[in-house]
Backbone as JSON Lines, residues from 0, in Angstrom:
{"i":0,"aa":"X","n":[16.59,16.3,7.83],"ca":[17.19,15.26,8.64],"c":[17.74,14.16,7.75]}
{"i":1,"aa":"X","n":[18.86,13.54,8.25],"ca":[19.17,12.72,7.36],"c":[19.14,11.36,7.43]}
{"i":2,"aa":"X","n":[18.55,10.33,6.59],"ca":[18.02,9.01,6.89],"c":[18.98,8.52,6.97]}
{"i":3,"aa":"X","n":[20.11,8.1,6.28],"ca":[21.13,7.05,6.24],"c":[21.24,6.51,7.79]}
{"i":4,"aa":"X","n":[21.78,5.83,7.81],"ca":[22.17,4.7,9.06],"c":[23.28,4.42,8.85]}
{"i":5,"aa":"X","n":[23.99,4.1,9.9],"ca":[25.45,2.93,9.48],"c":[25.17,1.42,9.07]}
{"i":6,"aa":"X","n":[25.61,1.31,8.03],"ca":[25.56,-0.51,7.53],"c":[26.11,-1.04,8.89]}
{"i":7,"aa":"X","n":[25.8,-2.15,9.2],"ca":[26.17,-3.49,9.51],"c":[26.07,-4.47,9.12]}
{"i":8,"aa":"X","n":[26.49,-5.8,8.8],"ca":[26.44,-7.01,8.03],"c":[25.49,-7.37,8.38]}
{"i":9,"aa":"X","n":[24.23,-8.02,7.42],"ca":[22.84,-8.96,8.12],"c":[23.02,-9.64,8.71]}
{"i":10,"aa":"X","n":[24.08,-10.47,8.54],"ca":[24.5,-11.64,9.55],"c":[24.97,-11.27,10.56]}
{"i":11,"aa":"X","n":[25.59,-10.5,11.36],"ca":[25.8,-9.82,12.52],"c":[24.36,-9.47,12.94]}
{"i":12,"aa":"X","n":[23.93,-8.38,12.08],"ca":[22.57,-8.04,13.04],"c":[21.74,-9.5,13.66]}
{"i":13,"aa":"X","n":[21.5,-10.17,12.37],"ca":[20.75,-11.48,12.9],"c":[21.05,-12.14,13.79]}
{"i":14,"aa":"X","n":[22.47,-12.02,14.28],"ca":[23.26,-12.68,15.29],"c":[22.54,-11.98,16.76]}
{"i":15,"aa":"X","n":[22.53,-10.79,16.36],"ca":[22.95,-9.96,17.67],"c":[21.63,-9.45,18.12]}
{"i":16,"aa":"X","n":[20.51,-9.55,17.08],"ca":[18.9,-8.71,17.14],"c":[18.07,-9.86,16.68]}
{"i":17,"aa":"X","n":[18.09,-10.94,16.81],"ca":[17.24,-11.94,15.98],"c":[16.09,-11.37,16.26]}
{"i":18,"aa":"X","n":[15.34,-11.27,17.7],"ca":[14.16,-10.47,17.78],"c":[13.65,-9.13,17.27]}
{"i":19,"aa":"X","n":[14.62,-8.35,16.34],"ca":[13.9,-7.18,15.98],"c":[14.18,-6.9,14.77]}
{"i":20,"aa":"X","n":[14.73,-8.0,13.94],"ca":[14.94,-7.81,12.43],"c":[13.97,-8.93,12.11]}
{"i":21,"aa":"X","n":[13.44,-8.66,10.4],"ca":[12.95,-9.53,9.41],"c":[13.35,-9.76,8.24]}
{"i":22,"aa":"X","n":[13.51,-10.88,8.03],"ca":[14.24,-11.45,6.62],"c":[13.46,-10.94,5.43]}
{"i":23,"aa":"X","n":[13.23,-10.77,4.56],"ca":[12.41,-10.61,3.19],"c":[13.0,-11.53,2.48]}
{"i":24,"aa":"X","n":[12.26,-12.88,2.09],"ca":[13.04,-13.83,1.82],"c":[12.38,-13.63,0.04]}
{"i":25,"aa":"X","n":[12.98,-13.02,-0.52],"ca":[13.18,-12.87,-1.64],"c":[14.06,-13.75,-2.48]}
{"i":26,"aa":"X","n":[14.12,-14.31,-3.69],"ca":[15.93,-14.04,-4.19],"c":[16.52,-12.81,-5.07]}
{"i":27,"aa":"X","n":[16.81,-12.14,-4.4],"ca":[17.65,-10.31,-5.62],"c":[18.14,-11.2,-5.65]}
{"i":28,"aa":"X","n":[18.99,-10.07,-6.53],"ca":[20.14,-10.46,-7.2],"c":[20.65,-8.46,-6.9]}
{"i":29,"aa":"X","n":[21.98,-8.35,-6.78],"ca":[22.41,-7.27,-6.87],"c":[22.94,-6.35,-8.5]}
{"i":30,"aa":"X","n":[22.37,-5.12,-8.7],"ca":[22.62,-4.43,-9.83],"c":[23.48,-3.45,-9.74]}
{"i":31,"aa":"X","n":[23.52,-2.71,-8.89],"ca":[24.76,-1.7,-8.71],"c":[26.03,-1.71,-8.35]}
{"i":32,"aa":"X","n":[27.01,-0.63,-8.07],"ca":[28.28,-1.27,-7.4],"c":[28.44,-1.75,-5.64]}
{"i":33,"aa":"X","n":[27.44,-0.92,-5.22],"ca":[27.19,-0.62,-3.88],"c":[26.55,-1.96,-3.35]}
{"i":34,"aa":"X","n":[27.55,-3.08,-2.97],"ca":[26.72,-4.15,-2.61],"c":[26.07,-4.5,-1.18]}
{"i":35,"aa":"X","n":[26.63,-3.43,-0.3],"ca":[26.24,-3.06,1.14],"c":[25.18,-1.96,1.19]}
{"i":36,"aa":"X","n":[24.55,-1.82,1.94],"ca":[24.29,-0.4,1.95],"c":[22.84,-0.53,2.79]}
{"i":37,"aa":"X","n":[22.41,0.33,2.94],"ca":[21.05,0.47,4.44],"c":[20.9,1.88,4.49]}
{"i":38,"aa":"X","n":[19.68,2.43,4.95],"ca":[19.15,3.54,5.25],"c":[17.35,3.39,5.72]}
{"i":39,"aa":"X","n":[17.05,4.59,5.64],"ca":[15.29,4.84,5.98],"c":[14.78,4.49,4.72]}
{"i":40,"aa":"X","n":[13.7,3.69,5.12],"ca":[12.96,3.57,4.09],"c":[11.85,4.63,3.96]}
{"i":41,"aa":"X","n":[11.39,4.65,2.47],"ca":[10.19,5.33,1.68],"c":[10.28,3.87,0.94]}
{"i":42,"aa":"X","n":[8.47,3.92,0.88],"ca":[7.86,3.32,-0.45],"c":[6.86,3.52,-1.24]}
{"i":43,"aa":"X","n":[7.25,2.48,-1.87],"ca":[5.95,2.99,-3.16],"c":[5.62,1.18,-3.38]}
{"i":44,"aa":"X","n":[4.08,2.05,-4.14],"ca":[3.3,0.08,-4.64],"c":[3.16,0.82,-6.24]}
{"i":45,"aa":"X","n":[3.36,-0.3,-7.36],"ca":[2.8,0.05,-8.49],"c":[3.38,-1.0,-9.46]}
{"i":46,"aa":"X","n":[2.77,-1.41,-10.32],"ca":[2.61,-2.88,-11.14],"c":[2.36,-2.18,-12.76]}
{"i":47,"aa":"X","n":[4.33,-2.49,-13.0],"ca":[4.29,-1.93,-14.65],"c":[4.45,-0.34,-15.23]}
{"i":48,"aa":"X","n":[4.33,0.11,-13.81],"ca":[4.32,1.85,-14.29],"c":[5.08,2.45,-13.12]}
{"i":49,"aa":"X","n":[5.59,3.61,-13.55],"ca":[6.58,4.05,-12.92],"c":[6.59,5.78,-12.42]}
{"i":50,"aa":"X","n":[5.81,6.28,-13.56],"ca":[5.34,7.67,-14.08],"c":[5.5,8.26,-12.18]}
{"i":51,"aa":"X","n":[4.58,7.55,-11.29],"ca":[4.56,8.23,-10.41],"c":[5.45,8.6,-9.71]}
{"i":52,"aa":"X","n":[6.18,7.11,-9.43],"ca":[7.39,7.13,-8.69],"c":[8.71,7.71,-8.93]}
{"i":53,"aa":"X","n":[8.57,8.34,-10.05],"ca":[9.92,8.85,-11.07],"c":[9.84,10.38,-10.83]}
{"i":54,"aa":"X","n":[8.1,10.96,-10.71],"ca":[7.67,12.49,-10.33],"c":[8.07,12.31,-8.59]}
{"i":55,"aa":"X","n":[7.28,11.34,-7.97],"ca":[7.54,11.81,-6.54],"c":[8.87,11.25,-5.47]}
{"i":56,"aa":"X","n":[9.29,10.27,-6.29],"ca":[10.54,9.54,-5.59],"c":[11.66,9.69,-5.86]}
{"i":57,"aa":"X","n":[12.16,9.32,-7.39],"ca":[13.06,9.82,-7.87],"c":[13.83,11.03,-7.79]}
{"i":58,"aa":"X","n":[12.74,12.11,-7.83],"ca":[13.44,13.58,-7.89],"c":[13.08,13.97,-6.1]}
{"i":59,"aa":"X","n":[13.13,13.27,-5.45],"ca":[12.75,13.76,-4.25],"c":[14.6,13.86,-3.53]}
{"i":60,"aa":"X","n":[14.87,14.39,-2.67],"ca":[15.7,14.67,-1.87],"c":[15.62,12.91,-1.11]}
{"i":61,"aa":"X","n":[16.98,12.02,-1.81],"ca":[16.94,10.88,-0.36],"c":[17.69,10.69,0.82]}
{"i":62,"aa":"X","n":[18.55,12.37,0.74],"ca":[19.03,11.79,2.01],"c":[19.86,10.65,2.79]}
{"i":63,"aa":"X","n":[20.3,9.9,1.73],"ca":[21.0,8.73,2.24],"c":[20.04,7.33,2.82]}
{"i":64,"aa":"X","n":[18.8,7.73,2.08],"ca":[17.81,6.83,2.22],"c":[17.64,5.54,1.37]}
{"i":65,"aa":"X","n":[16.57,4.57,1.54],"ca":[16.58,3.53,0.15],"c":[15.29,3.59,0.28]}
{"i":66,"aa":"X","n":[14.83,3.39,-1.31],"ca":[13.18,2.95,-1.66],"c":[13.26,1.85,-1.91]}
{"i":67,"aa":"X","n":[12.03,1.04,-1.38],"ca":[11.21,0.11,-1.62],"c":[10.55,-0.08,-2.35]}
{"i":68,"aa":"X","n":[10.17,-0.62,-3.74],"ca":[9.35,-0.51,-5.0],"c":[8.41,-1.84,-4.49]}
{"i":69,"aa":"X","n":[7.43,-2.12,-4.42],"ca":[6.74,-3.5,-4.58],"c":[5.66,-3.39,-6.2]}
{"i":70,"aa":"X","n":[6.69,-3.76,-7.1],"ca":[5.99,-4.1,-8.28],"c":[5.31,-5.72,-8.68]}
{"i":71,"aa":"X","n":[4.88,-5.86,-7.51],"ca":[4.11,-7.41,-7.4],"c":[5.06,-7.91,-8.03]}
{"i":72,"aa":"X","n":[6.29,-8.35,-8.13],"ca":[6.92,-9.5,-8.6],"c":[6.67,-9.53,-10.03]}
{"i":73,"aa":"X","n":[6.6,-8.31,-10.99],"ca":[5.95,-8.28,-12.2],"c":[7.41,-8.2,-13.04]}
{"i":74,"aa":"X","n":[7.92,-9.79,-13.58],"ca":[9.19,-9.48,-14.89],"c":[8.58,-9.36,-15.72]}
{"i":75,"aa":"X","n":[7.52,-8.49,-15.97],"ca":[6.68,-8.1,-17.98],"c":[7.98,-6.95,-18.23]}
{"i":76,"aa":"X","n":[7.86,-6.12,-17.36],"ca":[8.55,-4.67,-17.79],"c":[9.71,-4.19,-16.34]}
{"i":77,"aa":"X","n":[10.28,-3.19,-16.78],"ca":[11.53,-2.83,-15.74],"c":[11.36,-1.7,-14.98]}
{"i":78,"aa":"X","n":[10.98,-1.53,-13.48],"ca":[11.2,-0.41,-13.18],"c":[11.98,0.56,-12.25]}
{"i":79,"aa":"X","n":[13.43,0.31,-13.01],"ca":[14.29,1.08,-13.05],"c":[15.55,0.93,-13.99]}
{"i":80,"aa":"X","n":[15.97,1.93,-14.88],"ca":[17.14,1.84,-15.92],"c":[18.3,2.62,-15.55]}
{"i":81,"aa":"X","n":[18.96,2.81,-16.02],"ca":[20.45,3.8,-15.88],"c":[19.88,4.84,-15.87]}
{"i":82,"aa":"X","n":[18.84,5.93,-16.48],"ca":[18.86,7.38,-16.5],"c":[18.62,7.12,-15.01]}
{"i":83,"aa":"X","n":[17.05,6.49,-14.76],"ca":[16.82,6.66,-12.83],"c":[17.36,6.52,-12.13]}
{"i":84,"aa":"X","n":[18.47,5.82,-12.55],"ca":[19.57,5.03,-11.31],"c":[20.2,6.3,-11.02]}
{"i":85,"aa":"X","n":[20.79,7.09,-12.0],"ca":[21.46,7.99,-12.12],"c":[20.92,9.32,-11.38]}
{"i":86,"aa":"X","n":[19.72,9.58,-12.04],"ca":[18.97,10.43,-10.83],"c":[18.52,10.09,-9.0]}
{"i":87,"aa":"X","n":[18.77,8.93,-9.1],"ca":[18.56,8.56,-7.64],"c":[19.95,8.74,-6.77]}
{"i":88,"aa":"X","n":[20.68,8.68,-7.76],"ca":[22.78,9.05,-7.21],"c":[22.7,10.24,-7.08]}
{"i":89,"aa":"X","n":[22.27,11.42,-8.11],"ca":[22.62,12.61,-7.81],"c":[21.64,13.19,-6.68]}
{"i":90,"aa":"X","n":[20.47,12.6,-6.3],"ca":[19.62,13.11,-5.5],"c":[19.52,12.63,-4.0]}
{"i":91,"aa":"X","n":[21.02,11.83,-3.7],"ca":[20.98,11.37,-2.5],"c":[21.13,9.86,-2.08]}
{"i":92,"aa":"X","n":[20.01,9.44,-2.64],"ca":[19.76,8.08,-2.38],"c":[20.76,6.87,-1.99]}
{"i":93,"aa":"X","n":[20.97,6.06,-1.12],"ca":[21.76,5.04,-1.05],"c":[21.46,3.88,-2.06]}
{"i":94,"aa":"X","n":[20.31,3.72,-1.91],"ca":[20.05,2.04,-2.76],"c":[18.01,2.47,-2.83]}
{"i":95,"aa":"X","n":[18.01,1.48,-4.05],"ca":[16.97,0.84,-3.98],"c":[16.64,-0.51,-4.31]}
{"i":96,"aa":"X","n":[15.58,-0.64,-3.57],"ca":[15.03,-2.37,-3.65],"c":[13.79,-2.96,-4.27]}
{"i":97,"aa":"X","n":[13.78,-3.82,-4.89],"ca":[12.56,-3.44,-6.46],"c":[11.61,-5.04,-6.37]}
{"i":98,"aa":"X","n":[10.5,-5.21,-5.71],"ca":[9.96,-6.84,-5.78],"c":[9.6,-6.7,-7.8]}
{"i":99,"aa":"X","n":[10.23,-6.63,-8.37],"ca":[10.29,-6.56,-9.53],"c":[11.43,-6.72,-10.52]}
{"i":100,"aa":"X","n":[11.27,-5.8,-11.76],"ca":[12.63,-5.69,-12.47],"c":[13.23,-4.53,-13.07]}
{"i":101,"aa":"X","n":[14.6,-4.47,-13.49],"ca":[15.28,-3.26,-14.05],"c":[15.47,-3.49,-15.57]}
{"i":102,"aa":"X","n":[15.88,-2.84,-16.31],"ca":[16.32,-2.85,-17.28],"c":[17.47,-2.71,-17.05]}
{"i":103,"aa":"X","n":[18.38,-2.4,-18.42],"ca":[19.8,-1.54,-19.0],"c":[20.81,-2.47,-17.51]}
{"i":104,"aa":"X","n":[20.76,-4.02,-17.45],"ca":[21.87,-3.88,-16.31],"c":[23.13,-3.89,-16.52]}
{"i":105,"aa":"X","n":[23.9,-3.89,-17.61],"ca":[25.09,-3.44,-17.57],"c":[25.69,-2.41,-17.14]}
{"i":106,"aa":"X","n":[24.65,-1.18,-17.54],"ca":[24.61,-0.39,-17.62],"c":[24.79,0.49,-15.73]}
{"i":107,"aa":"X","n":[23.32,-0.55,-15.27],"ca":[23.5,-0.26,-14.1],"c":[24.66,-1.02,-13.41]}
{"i":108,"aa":"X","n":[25.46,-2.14,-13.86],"ca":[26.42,-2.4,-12.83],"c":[27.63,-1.25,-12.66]}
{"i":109,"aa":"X","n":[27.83,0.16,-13.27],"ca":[28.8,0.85,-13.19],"c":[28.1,1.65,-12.35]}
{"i":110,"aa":"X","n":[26.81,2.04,-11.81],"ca":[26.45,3.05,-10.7],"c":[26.51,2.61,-9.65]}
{"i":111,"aa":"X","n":[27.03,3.49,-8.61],"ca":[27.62,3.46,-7.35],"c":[26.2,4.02,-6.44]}
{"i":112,"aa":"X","n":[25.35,2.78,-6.38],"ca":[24.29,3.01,-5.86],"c":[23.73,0.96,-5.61]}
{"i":113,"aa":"X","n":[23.29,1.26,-4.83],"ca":[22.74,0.09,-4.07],"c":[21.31,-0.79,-4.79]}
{"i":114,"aa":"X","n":[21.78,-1.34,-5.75],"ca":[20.53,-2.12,-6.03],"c":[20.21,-3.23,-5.89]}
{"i":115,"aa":"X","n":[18.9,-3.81,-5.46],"ca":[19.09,-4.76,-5.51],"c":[17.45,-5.37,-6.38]}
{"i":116,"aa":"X","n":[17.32,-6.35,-6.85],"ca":[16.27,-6.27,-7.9],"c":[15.94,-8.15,-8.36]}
{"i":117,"aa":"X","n":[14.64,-8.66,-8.66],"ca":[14.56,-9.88,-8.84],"c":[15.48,-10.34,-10.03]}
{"i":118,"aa":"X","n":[15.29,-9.87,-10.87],"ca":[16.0,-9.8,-12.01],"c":[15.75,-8.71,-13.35]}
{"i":119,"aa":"X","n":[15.84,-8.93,-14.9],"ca":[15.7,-7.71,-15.65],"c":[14.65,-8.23,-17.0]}
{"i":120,"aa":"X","n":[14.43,-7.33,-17.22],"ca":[13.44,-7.15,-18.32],"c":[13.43,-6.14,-19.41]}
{"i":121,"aa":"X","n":[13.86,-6.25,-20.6],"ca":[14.06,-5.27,-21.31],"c":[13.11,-4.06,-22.16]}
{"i":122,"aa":"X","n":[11.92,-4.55,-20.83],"ca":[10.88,-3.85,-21.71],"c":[10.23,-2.47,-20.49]}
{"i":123,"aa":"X","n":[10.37,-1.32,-21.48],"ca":[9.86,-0.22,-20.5],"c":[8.6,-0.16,-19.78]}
{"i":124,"aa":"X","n":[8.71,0.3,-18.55],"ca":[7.36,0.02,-17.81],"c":[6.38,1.53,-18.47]}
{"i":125,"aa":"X","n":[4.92,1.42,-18.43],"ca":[3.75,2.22,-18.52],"c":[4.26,3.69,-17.73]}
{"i":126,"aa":"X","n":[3.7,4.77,-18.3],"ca":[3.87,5.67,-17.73],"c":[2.41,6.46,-17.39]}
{"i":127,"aa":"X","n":[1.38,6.0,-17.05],"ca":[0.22,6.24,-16.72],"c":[-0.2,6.97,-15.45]}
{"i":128,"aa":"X","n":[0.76,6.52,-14.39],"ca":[0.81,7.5,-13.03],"c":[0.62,6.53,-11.93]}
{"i":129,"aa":"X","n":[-0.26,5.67,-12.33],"ca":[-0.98,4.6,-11.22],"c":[0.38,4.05,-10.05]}
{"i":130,"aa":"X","n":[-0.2,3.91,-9.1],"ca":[0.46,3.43,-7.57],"c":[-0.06,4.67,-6.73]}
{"i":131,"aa":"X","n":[0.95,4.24,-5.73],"ca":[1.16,4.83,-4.6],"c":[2.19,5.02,-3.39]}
{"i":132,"aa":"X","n":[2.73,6.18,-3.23],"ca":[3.69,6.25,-2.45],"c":[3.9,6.43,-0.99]}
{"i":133,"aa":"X","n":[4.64,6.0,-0.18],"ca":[4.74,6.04,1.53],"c":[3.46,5.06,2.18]}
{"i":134,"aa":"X","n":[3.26,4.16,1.34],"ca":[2.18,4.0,1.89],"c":[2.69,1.55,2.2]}
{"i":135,"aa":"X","n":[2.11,1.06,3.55],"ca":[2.82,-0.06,3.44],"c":[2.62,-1.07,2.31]}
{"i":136,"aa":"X","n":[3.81,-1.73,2.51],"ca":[4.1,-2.51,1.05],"c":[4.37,-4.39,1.74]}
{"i":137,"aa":"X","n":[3.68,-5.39,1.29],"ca":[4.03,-6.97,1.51],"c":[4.94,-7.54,0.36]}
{"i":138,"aa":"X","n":[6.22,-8.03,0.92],"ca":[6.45,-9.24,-0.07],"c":[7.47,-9.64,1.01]}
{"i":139,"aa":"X","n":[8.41,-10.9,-0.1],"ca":[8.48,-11.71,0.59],"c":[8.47,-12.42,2.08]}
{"i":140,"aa":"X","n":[7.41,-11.88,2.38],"ca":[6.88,-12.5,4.13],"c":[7.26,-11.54,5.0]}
{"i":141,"aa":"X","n":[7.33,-10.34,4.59],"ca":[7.24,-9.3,5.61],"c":[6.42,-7.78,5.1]}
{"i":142,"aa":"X","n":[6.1,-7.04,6.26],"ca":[5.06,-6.13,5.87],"c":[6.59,-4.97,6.24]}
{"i":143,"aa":"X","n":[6.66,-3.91,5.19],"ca":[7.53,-2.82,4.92],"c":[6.51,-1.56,5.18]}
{"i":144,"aa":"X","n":[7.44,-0.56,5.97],"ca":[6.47,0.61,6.01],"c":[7.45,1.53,5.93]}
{"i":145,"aa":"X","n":[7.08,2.85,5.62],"ca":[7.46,4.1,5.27],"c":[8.09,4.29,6.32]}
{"i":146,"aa":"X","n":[9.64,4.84,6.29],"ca":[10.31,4.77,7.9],"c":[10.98,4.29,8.8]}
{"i":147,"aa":"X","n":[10.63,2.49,8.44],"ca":[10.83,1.62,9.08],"c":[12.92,1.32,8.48]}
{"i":148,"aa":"X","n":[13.7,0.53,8.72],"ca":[14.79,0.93,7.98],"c":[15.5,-0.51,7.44]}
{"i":149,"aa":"X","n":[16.0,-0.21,6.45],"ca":[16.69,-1.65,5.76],"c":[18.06,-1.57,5.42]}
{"i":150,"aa":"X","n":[18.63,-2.99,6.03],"ca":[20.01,-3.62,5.78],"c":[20.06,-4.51,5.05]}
{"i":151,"aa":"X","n":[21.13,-4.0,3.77],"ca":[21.0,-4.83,2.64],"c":[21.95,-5.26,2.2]}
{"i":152,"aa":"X","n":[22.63,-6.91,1.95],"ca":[24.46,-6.77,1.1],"c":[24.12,-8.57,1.1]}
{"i":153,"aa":"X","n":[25.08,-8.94,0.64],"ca":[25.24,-10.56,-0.56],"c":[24.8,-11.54,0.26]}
{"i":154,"aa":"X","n":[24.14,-11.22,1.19],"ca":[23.37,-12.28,2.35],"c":[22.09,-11.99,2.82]}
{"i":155,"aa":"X","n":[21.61,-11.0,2.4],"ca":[20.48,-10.73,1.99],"c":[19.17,-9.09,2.55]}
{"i":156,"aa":"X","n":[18.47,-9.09,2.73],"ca":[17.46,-7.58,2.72],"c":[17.09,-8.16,4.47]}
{"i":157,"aa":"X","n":[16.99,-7.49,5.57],"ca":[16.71,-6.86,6.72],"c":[15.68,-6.04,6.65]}
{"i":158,"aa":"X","n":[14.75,-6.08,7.25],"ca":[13.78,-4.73,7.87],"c":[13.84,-4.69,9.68]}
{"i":159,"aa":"X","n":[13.8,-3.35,9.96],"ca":[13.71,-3.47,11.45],"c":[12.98,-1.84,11.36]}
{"i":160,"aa":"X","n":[12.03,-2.37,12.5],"ca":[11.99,-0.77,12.94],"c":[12.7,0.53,13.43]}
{"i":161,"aa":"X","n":[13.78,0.32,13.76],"ca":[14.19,1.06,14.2],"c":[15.89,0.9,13.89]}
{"i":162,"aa":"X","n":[16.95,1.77,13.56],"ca":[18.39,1.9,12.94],"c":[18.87,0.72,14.7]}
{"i":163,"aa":"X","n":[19.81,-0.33,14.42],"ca":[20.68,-1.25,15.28],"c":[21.54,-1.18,14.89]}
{"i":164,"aa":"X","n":[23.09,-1.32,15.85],"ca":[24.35,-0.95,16.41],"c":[24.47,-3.0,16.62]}
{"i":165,"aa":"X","n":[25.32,-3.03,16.23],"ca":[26.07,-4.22,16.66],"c":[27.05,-3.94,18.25]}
């Protein structure tokens, strides 16, 4: 089945659904070319390491989906660079969204994939295995769950339960 959704602008939805969207009041910043973009969410939790999410997320089939990373807000190390970005393009994926950081962003501003990320860190994250995937994730003032779906572009990250039509 396929996750993607149709984008709509946050600001429209917020207009039109105030009751069934939530802000994630973060500040990203955008890394890819794809500065729109929305689908089903999957997530993952993990602080500094990536090992897991690279075996079970990365190479997973996304479907036109976006992941959710909650790396506690950790700028020590990056977790995601151009090779992953790259594997997350050929494997489907629309975007991902990182309470953390990337590396290589030059690099990533030429992939045609949806990122969006606190900022970067040039230092590689642990490859130890630790986190956990599909499982719910907190930050900025909203609770994210496996499923649930996100609208994302230069005004900012949406969660709603369920795909909305303007």
């Amino acid at each position: 089945m396929k996750n993607s959704v149709l984008f709509h602008p946050t600001c429209d939805l917020n207009d039109t659904h105030p009751d069934k969207i939530r802000f994630v009041q973060l500040p990203f910043r955008d890394f890819g070319t794809k500065r729109a973009f929305a689908g089903k969410i999957r997530t993952a939790v993990m602080v500094e390491d990536t090992k897991l999410v690279q075996e079970e997320l990365f190479s997973a089939k996304g479907d036109g989906g976006v992941i959710v990373l909650d790396g506690g807000g950790s700028m020590r190390t990056a977790l995601l660079g151009d090779r992953m970005g790259e594997r997350l393009i050929n494997n489907g994926w629309a975007g991902i969204v990182i309470n953390g950081a990337v590396r290589d962003a030059q690099l990533l501003a030429g992939l045609d994939l949806g990122i969006k990320a606190l900022g970067t860190s040039p230092v590689r994250s642990a490859k130890a295995g630790t986190g956990a995937i599909d499982v719910p994730v907190a930050f900025g003032s909203v609770l994210i769950e496996p499923g649930m779906f996100i609208y994302c572009d230069a005004d900012g990250v949406l969660i709603t339960d369920e795909p909305l039509a303007i």
